[in-house]
Steps between C-alpha positions, in 0.01 A plus 500: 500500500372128439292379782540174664137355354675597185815323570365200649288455175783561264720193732189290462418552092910425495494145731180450262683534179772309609288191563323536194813528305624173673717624792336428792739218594802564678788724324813354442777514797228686727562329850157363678648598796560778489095567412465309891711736661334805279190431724674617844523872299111507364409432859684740672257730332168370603377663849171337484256264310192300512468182318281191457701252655507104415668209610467132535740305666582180606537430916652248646459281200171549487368780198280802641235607290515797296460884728479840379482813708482904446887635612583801602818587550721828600879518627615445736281204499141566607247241376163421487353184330129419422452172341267400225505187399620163670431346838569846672262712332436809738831456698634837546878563631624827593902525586688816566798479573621620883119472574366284723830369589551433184230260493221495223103528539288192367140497431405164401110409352285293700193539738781505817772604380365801368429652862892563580834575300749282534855663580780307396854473365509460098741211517291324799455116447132525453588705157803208411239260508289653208827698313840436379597847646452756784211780371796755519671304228154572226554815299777591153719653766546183640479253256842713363662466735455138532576429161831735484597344826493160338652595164762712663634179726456253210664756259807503755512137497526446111207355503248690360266465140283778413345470151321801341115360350436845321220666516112387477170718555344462837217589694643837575725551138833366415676282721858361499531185580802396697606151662752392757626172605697465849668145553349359784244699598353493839748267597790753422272788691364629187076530441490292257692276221367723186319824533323662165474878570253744299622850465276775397666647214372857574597518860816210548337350787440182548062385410507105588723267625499093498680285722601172389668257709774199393259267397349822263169519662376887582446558864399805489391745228477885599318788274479880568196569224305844469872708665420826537844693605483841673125422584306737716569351903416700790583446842119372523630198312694325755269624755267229698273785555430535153109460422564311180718221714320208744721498778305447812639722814528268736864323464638160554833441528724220385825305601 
């Protein structure tokens, strides 16, 4: 019986061959689309994952510098985040969902602020002011459904473009490239004007995403480098208790 090492290595020597033979651009009559709403199926397979996470955005018109944080992730939505590089290197957040009323834990760095954790919601101003999006809305899971929500409504409309890139080597092996442009954009209630997607071609879900807006410019620019799917998470991982985390015991809530 052919194991799956064996099978995933005979898929990958085949996508190989096919770019060195010249077909790594898009076949003829395959629908992009139809690769966007292929993602919702890869993920419904994924119970857990940790990732290196990056994003820089731009906040009320003014850009954010670049962040990157460890994620861990596991369904039905239990996160921690460490960061490690950008202003708020050392912030830890910790949600779980039905928790703490539903609230998330907060260390932040700092000779104060590292005496208490903060308790607060995930889509409280104070997290607006820095982000383009509640902390509940960072992780694949999510970014899926934000994308399928917005290609679903435009596709109803008749006003939807997706065009296939093909395929390119990334940090973590082949990519697809994908790109879709909604008319309007924020003004019509989509996230942006044009979004370029990365797809990992070895899993189907989605790697990076850019956000452009009407005028072109990219507001924000998310990466999932370094995903590990089905990684080893214990209970001890969304724990505050955990020895390996900073959260201080005493608590501090927040409106």
């Amino acid at each position: 019986m052919t194991g799956p090492f064996i099978r995933v290595g005979i898929a990958v020597l085949l996508v190989l061959g096919a770019v060195a033979l010249g077909l790594g651009a898009p076949a003829a009559g395959e629908d992009p689309a139809a690769l966007l709403l292929g993602m919702e199926a890869a993920y419904a397979r994924v119970e857990r994952y940790t990732a290196r996470f990056v994003r820089q955005e731009v906040v009320g018109g003014v850009p954010r510098p670049r962040e990157e944080a460890l994620l861990k992730w596991r369904r039905p939505g239990l996160m921690y985040l460490q960061w490690t590089a950008g202003p708020p290197v050392g912030r830890e957040i910790l949600f779980v969902p039905g928790r703490d009323d539903d609230r998330m834990l907060v260390r932040e760095p700092g000779l104060l602020r590292r005496f208490a954790t903060i308790v607060m919601a995930p889509d409280s101003p104070r997290v607006l002011e820095e982000s383009r999006q509640p902390v509940t809305d960072i992780g694949i899971g999510r970014l899926i459904d934000l994308v399928l929500a917005d290609t679903r409504r435009a596709a109803r409309a008749g006003e939807l473009t997706v065009r296939d890139h093909g395929m390119t080597r990334g940090p973590g092996g082949l990519e697809r490239r994908l790109e879709a442009v909604f008319p309007g954009g924020r003004e019509r209630g989509y996230a942006g004007h044009r979004l370029a997607l990365t797809l990992a071609v070895d899993s189907g879900l989605p790697v990076r995403a850019i956000v452009h807006d009407r005028d072109d410019d990219v507001v924000a620019d998310y990466a999932y480098r370094d995903l590990r799917l089905d990684a080893e998470l214990t209970a001890a991982d969304f724990d505050a208790g955990n020895p390996a985390y900073g959260f201080p015991r005493w608590r501090w809530r927040l409106k």
